[in-house]
C-alpha positions in Angstrom: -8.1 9.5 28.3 -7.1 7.7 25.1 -8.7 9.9 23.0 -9.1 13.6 24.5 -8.0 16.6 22.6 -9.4 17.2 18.7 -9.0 15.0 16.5 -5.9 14.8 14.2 -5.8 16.7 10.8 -6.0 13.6 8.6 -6.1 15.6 5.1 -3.4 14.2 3.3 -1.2 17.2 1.5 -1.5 18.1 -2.3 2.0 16.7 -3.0 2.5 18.4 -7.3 5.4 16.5 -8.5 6.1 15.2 -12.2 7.2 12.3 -13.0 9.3 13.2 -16.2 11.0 9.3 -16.7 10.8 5.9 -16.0 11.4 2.7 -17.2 8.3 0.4 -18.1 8.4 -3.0 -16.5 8.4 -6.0 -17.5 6.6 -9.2 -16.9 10.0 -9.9 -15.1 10.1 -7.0 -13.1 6.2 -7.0 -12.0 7.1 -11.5 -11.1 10.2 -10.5 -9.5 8.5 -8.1 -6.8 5.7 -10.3 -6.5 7.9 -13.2 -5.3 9.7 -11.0 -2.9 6.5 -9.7 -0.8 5.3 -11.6 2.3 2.3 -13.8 1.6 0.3 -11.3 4.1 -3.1 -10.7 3.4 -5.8 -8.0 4.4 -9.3 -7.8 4.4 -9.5 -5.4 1.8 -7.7 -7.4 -0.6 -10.1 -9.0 -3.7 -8.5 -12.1 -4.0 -5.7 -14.2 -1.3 -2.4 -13.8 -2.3 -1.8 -17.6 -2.0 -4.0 -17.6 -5.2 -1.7 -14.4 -7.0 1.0 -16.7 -5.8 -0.3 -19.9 -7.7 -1.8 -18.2 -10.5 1.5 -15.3 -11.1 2.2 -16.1 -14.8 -1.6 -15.1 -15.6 -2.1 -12.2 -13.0 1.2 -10.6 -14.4 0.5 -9.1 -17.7 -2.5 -7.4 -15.7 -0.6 -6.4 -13.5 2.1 -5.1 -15.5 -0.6 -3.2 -17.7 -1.8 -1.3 -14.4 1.6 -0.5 -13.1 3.0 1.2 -16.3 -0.2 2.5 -17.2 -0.6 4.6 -13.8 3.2 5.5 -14.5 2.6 6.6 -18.0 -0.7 8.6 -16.9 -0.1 9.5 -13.4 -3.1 8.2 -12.0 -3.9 5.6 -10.2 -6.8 3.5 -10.3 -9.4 4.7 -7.5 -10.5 0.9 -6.8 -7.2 0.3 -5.8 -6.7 2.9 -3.2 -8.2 2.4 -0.1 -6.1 0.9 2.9 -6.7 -0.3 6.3 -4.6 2.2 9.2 -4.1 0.2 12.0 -2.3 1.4 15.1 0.4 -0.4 16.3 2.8 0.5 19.5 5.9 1.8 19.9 7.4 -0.8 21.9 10.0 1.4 23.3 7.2 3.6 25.4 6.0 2.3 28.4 2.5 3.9 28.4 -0.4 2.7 26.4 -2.5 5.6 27.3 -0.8 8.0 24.9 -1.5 8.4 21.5 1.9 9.6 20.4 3.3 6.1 21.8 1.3 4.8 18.4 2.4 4.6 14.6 0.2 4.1 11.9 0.6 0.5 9.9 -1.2 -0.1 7.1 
């Protein structure tokens, strides 16, 4: 069956690191990445990214604010965390039946 055994420990570890220096970015930097994602969307996200696309001169000195203040703080805005997991399969297995023939995608 698909799904026998327990269920997997999803707890994600307590990683402690410190992030001691970094460059700020710019409104460069933050159009630069922008233009080089994929146009993908997911349901989760609050606005299509044809429309951050269109609208990137005014969306990046928010988005600039919210990158180098989570760098400068080491947090990151709770609003902005949660993801969609989707399973997707390992192509080079044969059998659809196992779970370790899956990878998580998000």
């Amino acid at each position: 069956a698909l799904l026998s055994g327990p269920p997997p420990d999803l707890q994600s570890p307590k990683i402690e690191c410190e992030l001691s220096e970094f460059k700020a970015l710019s409104d460069e930097d933050i159009s630069q990445i922008v233009r080089s994602m994929a146009l993908k969307r997911c349901e989760l996200d609050p606005m299509p990214t044809t429309f951050v696309a269109k609208f990137l001169p005014e969306l990046t000195p928010i988005m600039k604010q919210i990158v180098n203040t989570s760098l400068a703080t080491g947090e990151f805005p709770a609003t902005l965390k949660p993801v969609l997991v989707r399973p997707s399969f390992n192509q080079k297995e044969n059998d659809t039946d196992v779970l370790k023939n899956y990878h998580p995608v998000s």
